[in-house]
N, C-alpha and C positions, 0 to 999 in steps of 0.2 A: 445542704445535705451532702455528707459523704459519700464516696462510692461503695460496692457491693464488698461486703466483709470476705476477707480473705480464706480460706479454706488450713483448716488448723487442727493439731491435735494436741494431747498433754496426757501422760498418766501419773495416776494416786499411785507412788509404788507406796507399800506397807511390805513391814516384816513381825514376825513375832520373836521378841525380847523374853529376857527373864523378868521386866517387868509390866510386860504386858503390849498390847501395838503399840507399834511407832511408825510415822510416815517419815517421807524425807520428801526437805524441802531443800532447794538448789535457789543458792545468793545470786544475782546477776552482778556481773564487773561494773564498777561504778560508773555513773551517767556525766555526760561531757561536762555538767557542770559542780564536778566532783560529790554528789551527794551518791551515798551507798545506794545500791541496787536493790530491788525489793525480790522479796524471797518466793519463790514459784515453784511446780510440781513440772518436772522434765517436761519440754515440750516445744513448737512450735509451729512454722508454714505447714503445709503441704506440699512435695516440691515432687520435679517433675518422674522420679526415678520411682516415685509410690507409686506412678500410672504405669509402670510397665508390663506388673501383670493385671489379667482382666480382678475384675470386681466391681462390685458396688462401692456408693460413698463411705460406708462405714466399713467395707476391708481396703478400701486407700486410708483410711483416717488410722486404719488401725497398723498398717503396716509402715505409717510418718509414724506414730506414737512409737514403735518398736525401734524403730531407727533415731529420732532424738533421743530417747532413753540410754541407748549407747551412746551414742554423740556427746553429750552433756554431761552423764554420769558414768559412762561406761559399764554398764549394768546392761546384760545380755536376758530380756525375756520373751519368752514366748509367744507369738501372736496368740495361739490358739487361746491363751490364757490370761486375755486380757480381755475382762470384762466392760460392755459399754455402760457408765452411770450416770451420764449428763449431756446435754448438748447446751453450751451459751452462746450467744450471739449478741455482740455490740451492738449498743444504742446507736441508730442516725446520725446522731449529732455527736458522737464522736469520731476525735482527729482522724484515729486510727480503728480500722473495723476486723474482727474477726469471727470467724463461725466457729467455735471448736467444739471438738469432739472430746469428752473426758472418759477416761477409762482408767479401770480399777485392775491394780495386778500384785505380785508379792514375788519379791525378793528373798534368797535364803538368807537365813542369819548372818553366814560365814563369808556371803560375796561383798566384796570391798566397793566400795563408791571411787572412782576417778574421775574429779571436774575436766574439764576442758582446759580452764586456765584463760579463754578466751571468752567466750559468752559468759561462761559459770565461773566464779571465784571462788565460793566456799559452800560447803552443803552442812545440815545436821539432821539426824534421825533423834524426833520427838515425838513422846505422846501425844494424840491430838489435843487433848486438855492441857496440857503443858504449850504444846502449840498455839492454842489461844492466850492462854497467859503471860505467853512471851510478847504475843501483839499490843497486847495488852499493856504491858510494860515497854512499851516502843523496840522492843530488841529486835524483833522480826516483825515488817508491815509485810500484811495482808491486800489482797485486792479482794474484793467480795467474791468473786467465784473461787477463791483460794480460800475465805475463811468461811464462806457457806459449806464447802464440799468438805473442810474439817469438824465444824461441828456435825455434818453428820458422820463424821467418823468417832468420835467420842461415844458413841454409844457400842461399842465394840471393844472384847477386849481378844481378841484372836482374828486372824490375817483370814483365816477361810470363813469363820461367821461375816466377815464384814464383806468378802465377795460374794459368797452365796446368797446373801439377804439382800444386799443391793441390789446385785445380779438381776435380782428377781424381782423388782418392783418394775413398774413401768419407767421406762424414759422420760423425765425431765427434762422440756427443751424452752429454756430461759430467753426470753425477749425481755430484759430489763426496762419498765417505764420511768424515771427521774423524775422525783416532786420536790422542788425548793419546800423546807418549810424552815420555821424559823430555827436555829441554831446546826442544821445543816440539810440533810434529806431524807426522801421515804422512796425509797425503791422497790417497787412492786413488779411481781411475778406472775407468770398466770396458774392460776387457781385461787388469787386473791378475789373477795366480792370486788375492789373497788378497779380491778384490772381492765376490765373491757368497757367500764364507765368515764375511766380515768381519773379517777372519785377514790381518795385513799383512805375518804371518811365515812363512806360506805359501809354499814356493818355488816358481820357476815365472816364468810371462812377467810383465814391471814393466811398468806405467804408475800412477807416483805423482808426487805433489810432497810433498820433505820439507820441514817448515820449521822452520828450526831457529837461533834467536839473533835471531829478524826475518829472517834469508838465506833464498832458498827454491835448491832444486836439483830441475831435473825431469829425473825418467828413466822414460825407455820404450825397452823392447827384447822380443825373443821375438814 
């Protein structure tokens, strides 16, 4: 077993387009053994300078989320106006552990994106369906909490419907379970039936991600 996941943050920024939302997704600079980087929502650690005013864990998450967001993209937003819509947290049995915090916020049309050049190499503002479909077609890889958190942004086509309705649901806080099966795996969440069984054949209410061939497909229902 690994040790205690790291303390992290990330925000959804969206904007509204003339053709409707788009997120933006930040490239990471390619990996030491020269394969591209995989495409992610601004974000990272928690570092020490979040702690220096008082708060709770979720105004330090929110105040790293506000500070990588510049950092990365150079996009200046708001804390007050950065909505919380998820909490993940790494499997055990992976290398690397993180707790993060995700938050939902919007960008104006007219504010420019500046990468870093160092962590971040390229960014693109995409529909979320489009977003999928690019994963789809290998152009942009996804990591499951990066394409879970876009399919539920497909059902939005405005920057403020998609905060205020998130906003407003309860917190989501992801403990991913892994189940080998055959052609790749089943990832289950809690509020699936087979979650607290460990049983993904358990019938009952889904919330899983399959992943199967490198494609993931996520379903939640019940």
């Amino acid at each position: 077993m690994t040790g205690a996941p790291k303390p992290s943050a990330t925000v959804v920024v969206v904007r509204d387009a003339p053709t409707g939302l788009e997120l933006l997704l930040l490239q990471r600079s390619p990996r030491k053994d020269g394969k591209p980087g995989p495409w992610v929502f601004p974000g990272g650690k928690i570092e020490p300078q979040d702690h220096r005013e008082s708060g709770d864990d979720l105004a330090i998450a929110r105040r790293a989320a506000v500070r990588e967001t510049h950092e990365e993209a150079g996009l200046a937003l708001p804390s007050t106006e950065l909505v919380p819509i998820s909490r993940w947290i790494t499997p055990d049995i992976a290398p690397r552990r993180f707790d993060t915090w995700f938050f939902l916020g919007a960008a104006q049309p007219d504010h420019a994106v500046r990468v870093d050049g160092g962590e971040i190499c390229d960014h693109r503002w995409l529909p979320p369906q489009q977003a999928l479909e690019a994963h789809v077609a290998r152009e942009v890889r996804l990591a499951p909490p990066t394409f879970v958190t876009v399919t539920w942004l497909t059902q939005y086509s405005h920057a403020r419907a998609a905060i205020t309705e998130l906003g407003a649901e309860p917190l989501l806080t992801f403990r991913p379970k892994i189940f080998p099966i055959e052609g790749g795996a089943c990832i289950l969440y809690p509020g699936d039936a087979g979650y607290d069984a460990d049983d993904p054949e358990l019938l009952g209410a889904r919330h899983r991600l399959w992943s199967l061939g490198g494609e993931y497909r996520y379903e939640r229902e019940g």
